[in-house]
N, C-alpha and C positions, 0 to 999 in steps of 0.2 A: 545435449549435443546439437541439436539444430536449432534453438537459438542462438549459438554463437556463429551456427553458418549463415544466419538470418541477420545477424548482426554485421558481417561481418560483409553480406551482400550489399546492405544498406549503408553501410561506410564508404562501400568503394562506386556506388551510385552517386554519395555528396560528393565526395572525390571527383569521380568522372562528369562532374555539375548536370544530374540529372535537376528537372525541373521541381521546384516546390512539390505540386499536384502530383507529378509524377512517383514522388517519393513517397506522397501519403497514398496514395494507391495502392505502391507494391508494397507498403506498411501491412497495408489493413488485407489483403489477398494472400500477403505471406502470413500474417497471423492465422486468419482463416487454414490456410494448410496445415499450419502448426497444430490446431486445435482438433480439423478434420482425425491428423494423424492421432493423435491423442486418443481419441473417440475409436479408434482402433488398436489400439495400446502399440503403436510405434515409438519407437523411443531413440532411435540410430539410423543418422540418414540411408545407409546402408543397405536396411531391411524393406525399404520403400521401392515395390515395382509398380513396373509400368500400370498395370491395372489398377494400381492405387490413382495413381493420379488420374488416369482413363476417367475412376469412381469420382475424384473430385471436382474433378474439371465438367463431368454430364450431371451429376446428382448434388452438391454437397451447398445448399441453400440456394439457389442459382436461380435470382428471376426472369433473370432477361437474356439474350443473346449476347447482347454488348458484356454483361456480370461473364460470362461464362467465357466470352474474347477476350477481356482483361483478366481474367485466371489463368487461361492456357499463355500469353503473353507473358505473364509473371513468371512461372515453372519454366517457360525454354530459357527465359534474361537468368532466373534464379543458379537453372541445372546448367546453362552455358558458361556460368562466372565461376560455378565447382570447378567444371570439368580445365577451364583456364587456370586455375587457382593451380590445379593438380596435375599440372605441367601437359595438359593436355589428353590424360588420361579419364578414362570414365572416374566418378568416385568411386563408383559401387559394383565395380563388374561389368558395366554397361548396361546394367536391367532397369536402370532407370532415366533414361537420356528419351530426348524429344527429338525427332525427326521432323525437316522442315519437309 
């Protein structure tokens, strides 16, 4: 299930003509999640709170400051293009939305 939301965030990226670079970034940061999730047997964007990504975004391979800005950057473009996607509503309850 979430990679077809992953898929389907990175279509509407070439779509909205994000940059080359920019697109293999949020490639490789959203797989990264995908796997993170995995590694906690999440299987439905649904079931994924806040603390989850809290975990990924401070602990989950993270060498640098800059790794860990372009992660939390990733998850608000990712969880902002759901929440558009879905007329504006949370996906999941609200339990997993980013506050600017």
């Amino acid at each position: 299930m979430l990679h077809r939301h992953i898929n389907q965030f990175l279509k509407y990226c070439r779509l909205a003509d994000f940059s080359i670079r920019s697109i293999q970034a949020l490639t490789a940061r959203l797989n990264e999640f995908k796997n993170f999730l995995k590694i906690q047997r999440i299987r439905s964007i649904k079931r994924v709170r806040y603390r989850h990504l809290i975990n990924f975004a401070a602990d989950y391979n993270t060498t640098s400051i800059h790794v860990t800005k372009s992660l939390i950057l990733t998850l608000r473009q990712f969880y902002q293009r759901m929440r558009m996607a879905n007329g504006g509503r949370a996906t999941n309850g609200g339990r997993a939305t980013l506050s600017y």
